[in-house]
C-alpha positions in Angstrom: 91.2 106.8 81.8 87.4 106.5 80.8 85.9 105.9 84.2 82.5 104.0 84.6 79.3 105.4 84.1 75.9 104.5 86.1 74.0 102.6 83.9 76.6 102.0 81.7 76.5 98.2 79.8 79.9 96.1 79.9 80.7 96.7 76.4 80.0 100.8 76.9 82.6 100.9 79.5 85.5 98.7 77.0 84.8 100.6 74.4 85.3 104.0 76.1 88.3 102.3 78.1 89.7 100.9 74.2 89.2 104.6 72.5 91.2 106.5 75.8 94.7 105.9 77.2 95.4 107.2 80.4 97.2 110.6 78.8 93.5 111.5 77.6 94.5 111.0 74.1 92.8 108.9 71.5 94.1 105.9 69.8 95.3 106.2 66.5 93.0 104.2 64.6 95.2 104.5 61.5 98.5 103.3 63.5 95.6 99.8 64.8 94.6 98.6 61.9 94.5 95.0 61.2 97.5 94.1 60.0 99.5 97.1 60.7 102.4 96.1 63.1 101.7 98.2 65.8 104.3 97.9 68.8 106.1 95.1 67.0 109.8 95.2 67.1 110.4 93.7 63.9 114.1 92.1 64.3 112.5 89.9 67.3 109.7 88.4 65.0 112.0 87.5 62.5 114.1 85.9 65.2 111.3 84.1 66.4 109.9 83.2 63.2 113.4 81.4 61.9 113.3 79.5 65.1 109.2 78.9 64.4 110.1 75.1 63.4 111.6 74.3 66.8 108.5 75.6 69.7 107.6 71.5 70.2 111.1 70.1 70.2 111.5 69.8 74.0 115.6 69.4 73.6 115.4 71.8 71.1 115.4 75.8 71.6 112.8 76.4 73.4 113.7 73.2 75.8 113.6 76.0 78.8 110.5 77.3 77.9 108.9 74.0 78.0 110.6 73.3 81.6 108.7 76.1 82.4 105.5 75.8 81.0 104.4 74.0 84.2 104.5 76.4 86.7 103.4 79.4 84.1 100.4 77.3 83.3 99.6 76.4 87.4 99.6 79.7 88.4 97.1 81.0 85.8 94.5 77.9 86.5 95.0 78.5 90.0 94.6 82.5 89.9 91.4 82.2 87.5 90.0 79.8 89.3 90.2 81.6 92.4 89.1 84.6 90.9 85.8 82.7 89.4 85.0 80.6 92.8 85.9 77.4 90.6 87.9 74.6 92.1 91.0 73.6 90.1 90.9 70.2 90.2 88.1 70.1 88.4 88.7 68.4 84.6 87.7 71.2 83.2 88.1 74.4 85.1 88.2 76.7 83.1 85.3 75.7 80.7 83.5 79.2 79.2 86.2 81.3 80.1 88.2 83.8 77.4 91.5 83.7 77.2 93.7 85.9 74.6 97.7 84.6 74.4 99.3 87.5 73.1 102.2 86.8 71.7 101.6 82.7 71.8 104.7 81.4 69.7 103.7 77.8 68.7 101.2 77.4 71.0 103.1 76.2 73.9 101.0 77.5 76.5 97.7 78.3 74.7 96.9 74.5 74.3 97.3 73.3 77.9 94.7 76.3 78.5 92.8 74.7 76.3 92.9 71.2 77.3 91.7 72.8 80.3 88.2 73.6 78.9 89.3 77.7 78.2 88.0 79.1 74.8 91.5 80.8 73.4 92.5 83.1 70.8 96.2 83.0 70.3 98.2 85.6 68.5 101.4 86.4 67.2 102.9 88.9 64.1 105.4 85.8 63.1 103.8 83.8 60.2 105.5 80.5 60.8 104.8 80.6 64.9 101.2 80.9 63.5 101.5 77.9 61.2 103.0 75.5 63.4 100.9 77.0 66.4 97.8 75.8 64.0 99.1 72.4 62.7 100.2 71.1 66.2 97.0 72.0 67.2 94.9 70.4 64.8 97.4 67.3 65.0 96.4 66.7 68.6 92.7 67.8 68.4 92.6 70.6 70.4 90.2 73.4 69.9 92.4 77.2 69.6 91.8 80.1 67.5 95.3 80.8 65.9 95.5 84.4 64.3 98.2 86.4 62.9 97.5 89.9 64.1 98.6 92.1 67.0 96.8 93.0 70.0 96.2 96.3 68.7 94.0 94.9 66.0 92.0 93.0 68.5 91.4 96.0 70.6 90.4 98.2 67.4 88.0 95.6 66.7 86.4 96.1 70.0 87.3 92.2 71.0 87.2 91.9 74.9 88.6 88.7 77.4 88.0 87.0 80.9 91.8 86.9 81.1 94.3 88.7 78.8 98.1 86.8 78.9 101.4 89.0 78.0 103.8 86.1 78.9 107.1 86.4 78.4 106.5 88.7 75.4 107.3 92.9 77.0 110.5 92.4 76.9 110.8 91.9 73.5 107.9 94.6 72.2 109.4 98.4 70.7 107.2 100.6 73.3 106.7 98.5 76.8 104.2 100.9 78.5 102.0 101.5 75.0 102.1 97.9 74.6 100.8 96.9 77.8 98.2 99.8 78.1 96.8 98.2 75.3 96.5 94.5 76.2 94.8 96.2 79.2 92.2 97.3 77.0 91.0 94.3 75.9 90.2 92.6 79.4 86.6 92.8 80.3 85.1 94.3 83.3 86.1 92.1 86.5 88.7 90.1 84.2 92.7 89.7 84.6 95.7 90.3 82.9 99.1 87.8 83.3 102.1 88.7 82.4 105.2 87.3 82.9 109.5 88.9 82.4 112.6 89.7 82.9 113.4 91.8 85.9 116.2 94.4 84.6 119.1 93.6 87.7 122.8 92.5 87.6 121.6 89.1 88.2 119.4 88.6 85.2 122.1 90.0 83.1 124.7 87.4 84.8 122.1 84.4 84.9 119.6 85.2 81.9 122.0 86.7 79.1 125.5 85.6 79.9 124.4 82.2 81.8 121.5 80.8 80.0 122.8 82.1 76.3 126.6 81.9 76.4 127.6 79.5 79.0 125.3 77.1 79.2 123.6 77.4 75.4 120.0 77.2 77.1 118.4 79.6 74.5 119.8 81.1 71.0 122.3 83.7 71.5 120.2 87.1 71.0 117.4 86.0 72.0 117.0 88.5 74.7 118.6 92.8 75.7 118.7 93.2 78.3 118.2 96.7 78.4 114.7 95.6 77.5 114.0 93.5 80.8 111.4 95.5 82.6 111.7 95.7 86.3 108.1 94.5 88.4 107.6 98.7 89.4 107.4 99.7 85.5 105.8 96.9 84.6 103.2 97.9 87.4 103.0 101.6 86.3 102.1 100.5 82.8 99.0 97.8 84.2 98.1 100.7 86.6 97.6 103.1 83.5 95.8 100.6 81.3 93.4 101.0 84.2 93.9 97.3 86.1 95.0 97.0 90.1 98.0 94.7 90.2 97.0 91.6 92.7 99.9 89.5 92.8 103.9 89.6 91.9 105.5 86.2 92.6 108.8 85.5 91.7 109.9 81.9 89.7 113.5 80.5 90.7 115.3 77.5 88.3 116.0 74.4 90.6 119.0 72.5 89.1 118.1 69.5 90.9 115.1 68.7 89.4 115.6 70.6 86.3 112.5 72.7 87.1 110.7 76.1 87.9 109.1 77.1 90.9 107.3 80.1 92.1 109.0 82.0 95.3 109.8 85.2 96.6 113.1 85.9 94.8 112.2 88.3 91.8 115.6 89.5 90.5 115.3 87.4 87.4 112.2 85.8 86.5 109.0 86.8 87.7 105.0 87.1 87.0 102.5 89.3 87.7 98.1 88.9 88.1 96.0 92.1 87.6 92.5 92.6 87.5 90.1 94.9 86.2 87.6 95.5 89.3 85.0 97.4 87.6 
């Protein structure tokens, strides 16, 4: 990794940081292109993009996700705004920050960010997640950049962001480490990266797979392998080469009672993790 240079501007130190990977090689401009698809695992876009009509449809497919959405989207407001000295309860906290939702479906989460005063750039490889990301968006009036392009684009083009989001998108890329080396690259100097996964036990395979697909018909049979749940010590390797310092791993439980998520200690299914670039 590229390290910082005295005198060195911000955008000196991203684009050394964007042209080196932690092996010393180069990117493969060629291989970034816009467009090109990169570390895109092309059976899960098409999966996602059939399903493209249903991300608002809170009894629909993505009903879980939506159940979820509130304790994803508390835990980056509070995490940012800690990190920027801002108070969260402010109506809008996260005014003149950058956020890039990679992977960002139909805009499920990269709205509320907005509605919270965030500039954001979501993207995705799936055509219709775009389109419906775009409409819903305009419908209610809420300011998001929607773009159909990959994360390796965006870091070719030398685009940089206060806070980079891989939610609940590494389990379902072709190359996991490559993948998240890159997102990496496109968080500015002192910024964060989110992520949030699958943790790769008997557990998730039980409650995640067999449970939440099969038994209880939670999510579209398929929609996750579970041999591509990545457990929170490779998912920290991969941050650690991209050159960020993992600063939190917190775990988020299902409670049937109230039908909700919470955050806890218990990691063996769901969990999410905060990184930050310190120089």
């Amino acid at each position: 990794m590229a390290p910082a240079r005295r005198g060195d501007s911000d955008d000196a130190v991203v684009l050394r940081r964007r042209q080196t990977f932690e092996d010393g090689t180069r990117m493969d401009r060629a291989a970034t292109d816009r467009g090109n698809g990169g570390f895109v695992d092309h059976g899960e876009v098409a999966r996602f993009d059939a399903l493209a009509a249903t991300w608002w449809d809170e009894a629909g497919p993505m009903r879980v996700l939506h159940r979820f959405n509130p304790v994803r989207l508390a835990y980056l407001r509070d995490f940012l705004c800690r990190h920027h000295g801002r108070d969260p309860r402010a109506p809008f906290p996260l005014h003149g920050l950058t956020i890039c939702d990679v992977g960002c479906g139909g805009g499920v989460l990269s709205e509320p960010l907005a509605r919270l005063g965030a500039t954001v750039t979501g993207l995705d490889p799936a055509e219709q997640n775009i389109a419906v990301a775009r409409s819903h968006a305009e419908a209610a009036g809420v300011p998001v950049t929607y773009r159909g392009e990959t994360i390796e684009a965006v870091v070719a083009a030398g685009e940089s962001f206060d806070a980079v989001l891989i939610m609940e998108v590494v389990e379902h890329v072709s190359d996991m480490p490559a993948f998240v080396r890159t997102a990496c690259a496109a968080v500015k100097p002192g910024g964060m990266l989110f992520a949030a996964t699958l943790n790769r036990t008997m557990r998730s395979f039980a409650l995640a797979i067999v449970g939440a697909e099969y038994v209880l018909g939670w999510l579209p049979r398929g929609t996750h392998k579970w041999e591509k749940f990545v457990t929170p010590d490779e998912l920290g390797r991969a941050i650690q080469a991209g050159g960020l310092s993992v600063t939190d791993t917190v775990g988020v439980v299902y409670n049937p009672l109230t039908d909700g998520w919470r955050t806890g200690r218990d990691k063996a299914v769901n969990y999410m993790v905060a990184a930050e670039r310190r120089n």
